[in-house]
C-alpha positions in Angstrom: 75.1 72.7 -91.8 74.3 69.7 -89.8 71.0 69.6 -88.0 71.3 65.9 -86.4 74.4 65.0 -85.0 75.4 61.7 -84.8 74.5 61.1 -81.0 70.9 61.8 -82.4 70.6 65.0 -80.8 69.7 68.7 -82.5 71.1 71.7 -81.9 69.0 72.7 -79.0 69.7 69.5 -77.0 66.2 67.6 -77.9 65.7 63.9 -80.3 64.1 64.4 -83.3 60.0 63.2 -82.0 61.0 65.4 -79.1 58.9 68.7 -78.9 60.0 72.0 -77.7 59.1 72.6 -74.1 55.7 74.1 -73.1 54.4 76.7 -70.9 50.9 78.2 -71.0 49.6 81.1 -68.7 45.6 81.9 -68.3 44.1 85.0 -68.1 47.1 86.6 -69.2 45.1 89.9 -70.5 41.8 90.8 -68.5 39.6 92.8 -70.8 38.2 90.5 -72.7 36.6 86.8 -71.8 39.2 84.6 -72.3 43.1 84.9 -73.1 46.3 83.3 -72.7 49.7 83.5 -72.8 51.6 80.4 -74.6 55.8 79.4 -74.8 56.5 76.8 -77.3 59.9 77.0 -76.9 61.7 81.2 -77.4 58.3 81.2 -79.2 55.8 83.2 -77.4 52.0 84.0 -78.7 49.3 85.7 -77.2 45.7 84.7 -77.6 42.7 87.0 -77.0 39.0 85.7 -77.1 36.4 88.5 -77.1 32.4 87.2 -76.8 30.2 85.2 -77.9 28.6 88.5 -78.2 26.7 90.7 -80.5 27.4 90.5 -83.7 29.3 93.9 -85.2 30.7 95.4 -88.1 33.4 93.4 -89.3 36.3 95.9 -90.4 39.2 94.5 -92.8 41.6 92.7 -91.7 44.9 94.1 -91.4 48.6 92.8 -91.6 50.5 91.3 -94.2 50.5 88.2 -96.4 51.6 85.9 -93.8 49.7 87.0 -91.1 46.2 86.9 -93.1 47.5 83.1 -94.1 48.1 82.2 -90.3 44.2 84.2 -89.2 42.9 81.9 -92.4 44.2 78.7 -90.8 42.7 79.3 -87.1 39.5 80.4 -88.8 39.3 77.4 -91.0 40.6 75.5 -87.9 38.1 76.6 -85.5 35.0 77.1 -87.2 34.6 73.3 -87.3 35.2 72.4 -83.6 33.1 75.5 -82.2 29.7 74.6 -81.3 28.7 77.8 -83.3 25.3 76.7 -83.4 24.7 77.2 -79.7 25.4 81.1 -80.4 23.0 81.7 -83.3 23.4 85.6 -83.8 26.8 86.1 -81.9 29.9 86.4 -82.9 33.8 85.4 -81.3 36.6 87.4 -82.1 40.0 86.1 -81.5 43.0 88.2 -81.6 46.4 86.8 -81.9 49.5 88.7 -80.7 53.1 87.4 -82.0 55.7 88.7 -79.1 58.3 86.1 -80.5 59.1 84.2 -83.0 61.6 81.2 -83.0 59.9 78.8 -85.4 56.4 76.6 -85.0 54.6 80.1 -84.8 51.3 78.8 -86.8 51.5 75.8 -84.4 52.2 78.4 -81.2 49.0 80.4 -82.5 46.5 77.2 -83.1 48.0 76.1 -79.6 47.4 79.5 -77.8 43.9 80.2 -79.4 42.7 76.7 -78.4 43.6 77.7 -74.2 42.2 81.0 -74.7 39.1 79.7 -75.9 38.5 77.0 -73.0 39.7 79.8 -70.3 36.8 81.9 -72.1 34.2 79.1 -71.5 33.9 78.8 -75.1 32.4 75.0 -76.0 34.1 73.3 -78.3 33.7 69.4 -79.8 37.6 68.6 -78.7 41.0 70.4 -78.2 42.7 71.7 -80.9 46.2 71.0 -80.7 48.8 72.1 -83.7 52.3 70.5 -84.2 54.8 70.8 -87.2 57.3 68.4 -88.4 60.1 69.0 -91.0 62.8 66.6 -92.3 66.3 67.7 -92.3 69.7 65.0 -92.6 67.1 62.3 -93.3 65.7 62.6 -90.0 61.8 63.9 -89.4 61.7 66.2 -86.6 59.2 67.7 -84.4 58.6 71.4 -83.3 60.9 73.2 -85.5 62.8 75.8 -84.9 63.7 79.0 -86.5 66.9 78.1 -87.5 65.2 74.3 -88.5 62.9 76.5 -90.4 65.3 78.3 -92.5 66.8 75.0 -94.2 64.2 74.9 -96.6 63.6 71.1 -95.8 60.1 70.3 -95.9 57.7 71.6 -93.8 54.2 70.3 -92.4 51.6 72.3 -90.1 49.0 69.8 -89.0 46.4 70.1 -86.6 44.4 67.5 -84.9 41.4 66.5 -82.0 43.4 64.4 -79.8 40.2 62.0 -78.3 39.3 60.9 -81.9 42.2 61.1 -83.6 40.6 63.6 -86.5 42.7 65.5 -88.1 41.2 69.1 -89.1 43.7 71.3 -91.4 47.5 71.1 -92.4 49.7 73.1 -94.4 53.1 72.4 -96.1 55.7 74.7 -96.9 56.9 74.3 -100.3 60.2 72.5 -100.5 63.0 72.1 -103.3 63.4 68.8 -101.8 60.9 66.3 -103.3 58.2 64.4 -101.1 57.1 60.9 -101.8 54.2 59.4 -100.9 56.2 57.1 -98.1 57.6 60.5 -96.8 54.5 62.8 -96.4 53.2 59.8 -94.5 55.7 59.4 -92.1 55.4 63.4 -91.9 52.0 62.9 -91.2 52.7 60.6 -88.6 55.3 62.1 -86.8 52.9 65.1 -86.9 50.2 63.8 -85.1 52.2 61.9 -82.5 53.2 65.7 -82.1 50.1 67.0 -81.5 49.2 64.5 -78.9 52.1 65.2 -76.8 51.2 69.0 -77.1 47.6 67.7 -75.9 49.0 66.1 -72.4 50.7 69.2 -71.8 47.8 71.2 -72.3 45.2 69.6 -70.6 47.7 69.3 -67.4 47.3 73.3 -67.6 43.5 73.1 -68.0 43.0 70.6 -65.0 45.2 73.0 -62.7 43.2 76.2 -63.9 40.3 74.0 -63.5 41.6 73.1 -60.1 42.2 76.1 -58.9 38.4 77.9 -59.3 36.7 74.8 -58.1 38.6 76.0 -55.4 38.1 79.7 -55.1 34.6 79.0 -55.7 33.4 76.4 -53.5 36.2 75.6 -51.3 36.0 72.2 -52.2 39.0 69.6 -52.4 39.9 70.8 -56.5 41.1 66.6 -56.9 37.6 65.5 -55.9 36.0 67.3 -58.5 38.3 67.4 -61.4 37.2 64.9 -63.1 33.8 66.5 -63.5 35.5 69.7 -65.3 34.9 70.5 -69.2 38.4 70.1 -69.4 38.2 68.7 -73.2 39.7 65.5 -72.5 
């Protein structure tokens, strides 16, 4: 099967450093502090935040062996750009929903759980934004998906904070096909050029949520003010 034809182009129209587009709606669920509803592509996630608040009982995780390996990477993810130490005594639970899968879900879930967190007021150090990259016909490209996925080319999850460049945690899905040193690092690359287009799109939606309450709230011009906004940037 080919997966870059010879005009460049995938199957679903876009170049290879092209990423999937992107649609993110706050506030999505109401009974909890923070949530929201994220497209990357037919992939759609919901994220949940619920406190800071008191800490409780944890209970077991459920799910299966690659839902515990996708809540292990936001956890390991998040607890280094949370200013935890700001809620001494409190605890943030984060709930991810999967309503569709079409490929980049890990990414989708890092991506989601990052807006739900900054609609929930939650501080954090930077954004968090999540891209993967695979190479398939000798050509890297971004924001696979499902059917990218499935050709068992390798795989990389990266995430990253966009203002310093840092990156935070990746993954790779094992391969048969063998990665050099030249080719994780152009992965790596392509990766993080990834996750900074995510970023613009993101913070876009964070200015316009941000735009609208300064509104609602004080009735002000939102474009006077924006710039003033904990919108991560």
């Amino acid at each position: 099967m080919e997966f870059v034809q010879l005009s460049g182009l995938r199957g679903d129209g876009r170049r290879g450093n092209e990423v999937r587009k992107l649609g993110c709606h706050f506030g999505a669920v109401v009974d909890c502090d923070g949530s929201a509803m994220l497209d990357q592509g037919l992939t759609k996630v919901l994220a949940c935040v619920h406190g800071p608040r008191e800490v409780a009982q944890r209970s077991a995780r459920p799910g299966d062996r690659r839902s515990l390996a996708v809540a292990n990477f936001v956890q390991d993810t998040f607890t280094q750009v949370i200013q935890t130490e700001l809620f001494k005594g409190s605890q943030i639970d984060i709930t991810i929903h999967i309503l569709q899968a079409d490929g980049g879900v890990l990414a989708a879930c890092v991506n989601a759980t990052t807006a739900a967190l900054i609609h929930a007021g939650v501080p954090m150090v930077d954004f968090v934004t999540c891209c993967n990259v695979g190479y398939l016909d000798h050509t890297a490209l971004l924001d696979l998906n499902h059917v990218e996925e499935l050709a068992g080319g390798p795989e990389l999850s990266l995430t990253l904070l966009p203002k310093s460049g840092k990156v935070l945690t990746m993954r790779m899905a094992s391969s048969s096909v063998r990665v050099t040193e030249k080719l994780l690092q152009q992965l790596l690359d392509e990766a993080q050029a990834g996750c900074q287009l995510i970023h613009k799109v993101l913070d876009s939606k964070v200015r316009e949520l941000v735009a609208v309450a300064v509104k609602k709230r004080h009735g002000a011009d939102p474009d006077a003010e924006i710039a003033d906004a904990p919108a991560y940037q």
